[in-house]
N, C-alpha and C positions, 0 to 999 in steps of 0.2 A: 570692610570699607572699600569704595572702588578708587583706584588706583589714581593720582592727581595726574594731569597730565604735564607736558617737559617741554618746555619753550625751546629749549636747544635745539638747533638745526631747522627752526622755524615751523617745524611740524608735533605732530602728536603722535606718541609711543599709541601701538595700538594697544589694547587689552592681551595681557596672556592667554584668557580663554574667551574668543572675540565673541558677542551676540549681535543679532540682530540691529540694535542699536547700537552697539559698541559702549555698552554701560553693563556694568557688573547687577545679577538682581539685584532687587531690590531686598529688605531682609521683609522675613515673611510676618504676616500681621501675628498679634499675639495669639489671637482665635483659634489661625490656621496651626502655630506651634502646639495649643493644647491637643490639636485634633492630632495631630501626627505624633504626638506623642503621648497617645493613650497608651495604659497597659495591653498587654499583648488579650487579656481576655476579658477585651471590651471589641477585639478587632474580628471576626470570624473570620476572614480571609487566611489572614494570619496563623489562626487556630485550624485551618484545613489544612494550609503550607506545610505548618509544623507537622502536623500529625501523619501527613503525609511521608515526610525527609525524616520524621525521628527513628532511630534505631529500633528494631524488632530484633528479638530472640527469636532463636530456631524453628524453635517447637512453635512459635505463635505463628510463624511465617508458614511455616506446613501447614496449619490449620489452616489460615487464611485460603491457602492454595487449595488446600483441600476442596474446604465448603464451597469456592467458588465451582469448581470442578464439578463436584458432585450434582449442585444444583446444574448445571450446563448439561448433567448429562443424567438429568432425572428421566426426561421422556423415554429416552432410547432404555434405560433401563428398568422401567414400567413396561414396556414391550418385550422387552426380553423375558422380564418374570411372567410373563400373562404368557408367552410363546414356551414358556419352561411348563407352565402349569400344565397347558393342553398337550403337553406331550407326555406329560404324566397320568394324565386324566385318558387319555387314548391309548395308553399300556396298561393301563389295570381295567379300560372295558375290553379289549380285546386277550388280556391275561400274558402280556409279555413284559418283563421285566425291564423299565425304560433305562437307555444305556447316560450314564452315569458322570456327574460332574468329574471325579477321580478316574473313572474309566478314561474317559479322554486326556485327561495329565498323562496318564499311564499305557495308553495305547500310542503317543507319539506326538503330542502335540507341545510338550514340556519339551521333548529332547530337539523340535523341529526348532522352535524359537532357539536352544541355545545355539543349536548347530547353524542357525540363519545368521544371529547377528555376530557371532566367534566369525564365519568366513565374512561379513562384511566387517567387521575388527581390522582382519587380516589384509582383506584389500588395502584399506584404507591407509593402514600403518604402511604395506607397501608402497603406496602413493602416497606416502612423507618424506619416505627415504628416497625414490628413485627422483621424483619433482621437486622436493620442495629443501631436501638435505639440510635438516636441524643437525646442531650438533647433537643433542641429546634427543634422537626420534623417538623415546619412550617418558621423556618426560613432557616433548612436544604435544603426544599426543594426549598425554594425561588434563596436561593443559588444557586443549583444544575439546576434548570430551566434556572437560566441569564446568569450562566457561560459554561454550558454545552448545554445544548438542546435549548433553547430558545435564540440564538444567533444573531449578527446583522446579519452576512453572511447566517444564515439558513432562518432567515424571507424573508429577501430580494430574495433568490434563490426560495422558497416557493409562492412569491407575484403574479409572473404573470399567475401560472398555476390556484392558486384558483381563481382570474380576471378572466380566459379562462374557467373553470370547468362549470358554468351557462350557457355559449354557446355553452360547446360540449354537451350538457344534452338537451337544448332545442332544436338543432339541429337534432339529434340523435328523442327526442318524437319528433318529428313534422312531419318529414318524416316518420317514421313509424305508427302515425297515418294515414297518407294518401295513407299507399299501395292500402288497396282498392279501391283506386279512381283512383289510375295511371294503377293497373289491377286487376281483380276478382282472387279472391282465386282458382287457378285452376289447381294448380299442388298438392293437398293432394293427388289422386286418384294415380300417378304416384309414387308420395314417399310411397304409401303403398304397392304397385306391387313392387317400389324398397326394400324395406325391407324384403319383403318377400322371393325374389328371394336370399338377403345377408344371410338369417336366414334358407335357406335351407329348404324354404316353408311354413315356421312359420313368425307370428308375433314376435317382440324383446319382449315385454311381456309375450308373452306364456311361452318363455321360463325362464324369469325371476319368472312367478308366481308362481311353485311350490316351491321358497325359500324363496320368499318376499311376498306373498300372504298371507299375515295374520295380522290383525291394529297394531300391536305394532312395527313391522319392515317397515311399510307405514308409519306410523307416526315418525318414528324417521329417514326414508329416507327423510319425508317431513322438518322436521328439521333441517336437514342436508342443503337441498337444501335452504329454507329457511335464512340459515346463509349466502347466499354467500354476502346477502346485506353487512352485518359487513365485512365479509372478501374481498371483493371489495373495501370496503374505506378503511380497515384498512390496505392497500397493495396499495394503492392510496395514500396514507395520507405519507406512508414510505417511499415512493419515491418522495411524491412532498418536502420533506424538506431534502433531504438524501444530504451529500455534499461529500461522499468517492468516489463513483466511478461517475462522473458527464456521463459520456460515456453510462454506463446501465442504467442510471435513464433518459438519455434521449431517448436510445433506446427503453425501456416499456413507454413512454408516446407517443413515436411517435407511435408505437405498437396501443396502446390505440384507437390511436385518427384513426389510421383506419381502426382499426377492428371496430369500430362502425360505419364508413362511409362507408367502402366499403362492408365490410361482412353485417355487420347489417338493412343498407339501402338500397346499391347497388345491391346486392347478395339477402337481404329479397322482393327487387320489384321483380329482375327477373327474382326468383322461387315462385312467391307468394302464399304463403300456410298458414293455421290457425291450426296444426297439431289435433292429435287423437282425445282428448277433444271434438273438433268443429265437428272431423268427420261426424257425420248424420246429422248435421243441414246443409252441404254443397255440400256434394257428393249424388248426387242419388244411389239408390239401394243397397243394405247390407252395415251394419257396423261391419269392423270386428273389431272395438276397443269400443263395447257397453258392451262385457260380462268385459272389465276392468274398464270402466266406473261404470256400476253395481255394482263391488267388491267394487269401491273405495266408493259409497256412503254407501255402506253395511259399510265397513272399517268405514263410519264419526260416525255412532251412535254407536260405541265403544270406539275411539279415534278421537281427532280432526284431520281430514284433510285440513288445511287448504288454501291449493289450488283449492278444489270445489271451496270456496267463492271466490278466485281471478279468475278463470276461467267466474263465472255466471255472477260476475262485467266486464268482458271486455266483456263478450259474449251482455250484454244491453247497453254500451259503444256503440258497433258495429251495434245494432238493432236503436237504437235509434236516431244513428248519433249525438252523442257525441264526438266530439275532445277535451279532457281534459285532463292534466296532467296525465301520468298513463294510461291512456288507448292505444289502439293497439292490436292488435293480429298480429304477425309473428313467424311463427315456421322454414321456413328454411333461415340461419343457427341456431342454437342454441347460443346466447350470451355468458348464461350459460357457455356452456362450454368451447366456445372460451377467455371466458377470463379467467376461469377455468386453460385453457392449458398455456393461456400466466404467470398467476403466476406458473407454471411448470415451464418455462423457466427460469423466472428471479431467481426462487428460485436456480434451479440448477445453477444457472451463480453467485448464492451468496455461498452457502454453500448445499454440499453433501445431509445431514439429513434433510436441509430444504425442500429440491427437493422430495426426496421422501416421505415426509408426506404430500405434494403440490399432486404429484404424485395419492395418494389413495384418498386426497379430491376431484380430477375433476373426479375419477374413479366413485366416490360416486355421484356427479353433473350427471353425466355423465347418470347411472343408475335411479336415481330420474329420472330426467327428461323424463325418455321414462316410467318407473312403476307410472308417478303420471299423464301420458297423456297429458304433454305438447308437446310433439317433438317426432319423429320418429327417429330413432337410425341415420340414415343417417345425422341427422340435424347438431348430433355431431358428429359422423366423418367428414364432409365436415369442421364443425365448427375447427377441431383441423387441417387439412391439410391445411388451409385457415388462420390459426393463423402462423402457422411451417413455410407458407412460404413469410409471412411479417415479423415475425423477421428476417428469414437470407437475406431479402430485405434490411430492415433499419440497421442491421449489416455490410452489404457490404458499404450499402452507408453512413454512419455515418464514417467508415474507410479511407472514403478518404481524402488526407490532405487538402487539402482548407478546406471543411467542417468541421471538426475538428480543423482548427485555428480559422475559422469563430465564431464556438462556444465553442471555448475556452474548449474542452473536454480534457482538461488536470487537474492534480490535481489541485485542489483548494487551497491548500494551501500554495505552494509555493508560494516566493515573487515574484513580477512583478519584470522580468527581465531588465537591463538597454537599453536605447535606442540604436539599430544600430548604430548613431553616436558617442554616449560615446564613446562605447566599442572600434570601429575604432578610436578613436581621442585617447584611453589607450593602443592598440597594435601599434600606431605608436612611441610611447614615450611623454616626455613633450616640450614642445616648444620650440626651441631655444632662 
């Protein structure tokens, strides 16, 4: 009832809850009360709300997480099986035994993951206690782990690429063990006429040796280059549980998975080369990458070099006809810095600062790599043109919309929208 109004004081009491008119509604037609008060499954709106906010059990919520998962990441994992298959199919034409899902658990890929995320653990818990002083830093962190980072949705999004990770590893060694069998190392002689000809008549070392030619800056380029192993997984690791932008994290995994098929495999048979390093043991007649060779063993008994010792281990790998985990010789294209370039990309596709300190660490890969006599300057240029133009590949084609509903590259966070027929059955009104 709206409130009467009170002659006293010669004015009028306003409204407790004043409107526009300063009249309480009006009460609603009877029509209007049946409509708003239909049963709940005559309302679909309603019926999506619910089904939305109602309780799930565990096991149904992992499933859920699951399937979405799995379909998001059927492509990449149709590529991976087809890149497992030809490396199976290219070891028993050529009769070498392809290296092996459990091989790679067991060559060091199990122990690298615990030993990576135990010290980032360790950081982290350190930077509770020093910054942020819980009183309970281990329950702090327990917390912080279940409610934030270690979540159901990240596991689940996480699960099938580390499944797939073992197969694109053994995939990737297997075939590049076997270049030499599918062809002889016979394009060094050409990449070093081509280098020469880009450097204006010099090798890319000459000209790097009068700045870096001295063991404390070989050794700390060796370092450097050395680290890409950490910064490969720890950039691998960030994207396989990453749930903000689902779109880039699936553009660098596809990224990923064929710059080491087609650059790595494809590219490394059909320029087959064992770059500087190998130089005289493979090419007839002068070596013009012996007087670097030279420096750099000069450089070891001042400072550790420790790329001679990985060079001399694949170089008896190759003599010995050894096919094991880890071994291979391919210098064009450079991995290095192909995947070097690709964390350029993703960084600049995340944030400014990040890009450019990405930016001078493939510059640094980049350089290593031709001052420590693995690769020929060419390896990484070809390596970063050949990266450049399989993102804006997987960029066009991840754009397209089938593809992107297919894998659900939309936020993640948003609720599962109501079904088409709700929605149609709530813009036509309720039933008569």
């Amino acid at each position: 009832m709206p409130r009467e109004d009170s002659k006293a004081g010669g004015g009028t009491d306003a409204p407790m809850f004043p409107y526009a008119d300063s009249t309480w509604p009006a009460a609603a037609p009877a029509a209007a009360k049946s409509a708003t008060a239909q049963p709940l499954q005559a309302n679909p709106e309603l019926i999506c709300l619910a089904e939305q906010i109602r309780p799930r059990s565990l096991a149904n919520r992992i499933w859920s997480e699951l399937a979405q998962s799995i379909r998001a990441h059927s492509l990449i994992a149709v590529m991976v099986f087809i890149y497992w298959a030809a490396a199976i199919g290219v070891s028993g034409l050529v009769g070498v035994h392809p290296v092996g899902y459990l091989d790679v658990l067991m060559a060091g890929l199990g122990a690298t993951t615990i030993v990576y995320f135990g010290g980032l653990l360790t950081l982290y818990l350190a930077y509770i206690m020093i910054v942020v002083h819980p009183k309970r830093p281990v329950l702090y962190l327990w917390k912080d782990l279940t409610s934030r980072i270690l979540t159901l949705r990240r596991l689940c999004t996480a699960l099938p690429v580390v499944l797939l990770l073992p197969m694109l590893i053994s995939s990737y060694g297997s075939l590049k063990l076997e270049i030499p069998l599918l062809r002889p190392y016979d394009w060094d002689a050409s990449l070093a006429r081509l280098e020469r000809l880009i450097n204006g008549g010099y090798q890319a070392w000459e000209w790097l040796q009068p700045l870096l030619g001295f063991p404390l800056a070989t050794w700390s380029l060796n370092a450097v280059y050395n680290s890409w192993y950490l910064v490969f997984y720890g950039i691998f690791f960030w994207q396989l549980a990453s749930t903000s932008r689902p779109d880039l994290r699936m553009r660098y995994l596809l990224v990923c998975v064929l710059q080491w098929a087609i650059l790595g495999n494809l590219l490394g048979t059909l320029m087959s080369s064992a770059g500087p390093a190998f130089y005289g043991r493979l090419v007839e007649g002068s070596d013009p990458y012996a007087p670097l060779m030279q420096y750099l063993h000069w450089a070891d008994s001042v400072r550790p070099i420790w790329a001679l010792k990985t060079q001399d281990f694949l170089w008896q790998c190759y003599a010995k006809r050894e096919f094991l985990v880890g071994c291979g010789i391919s210098a064009m294209p450079s991995m290095h810095v192909a995947t070097s370039f690709s964390f350029v990309l993703l960084a600049f596709a995340t944030n400014r600062l990040l890009g450019a300190v990405m930016s001078v660490y493939c510059a640094l890969i980049l350089i290593g790599s031709v001052q420590l006599g693995w690769h020929y300057v060419s390896d990484g240029y070809i390596a970063i043109i050949g990266t450049w133009l399989i993102w804006l590949s997987m960029g066009w084609f991840l754009n397209r919309t089938r593809i992107k509903e297919w894998l659900a590259l939309g936020p993640l966070s948003q609720p599962v929208p109501c079904n088409a027929a709700a929605r149609s059955q709530s813009e036509a009104g309720p039933p008569p």
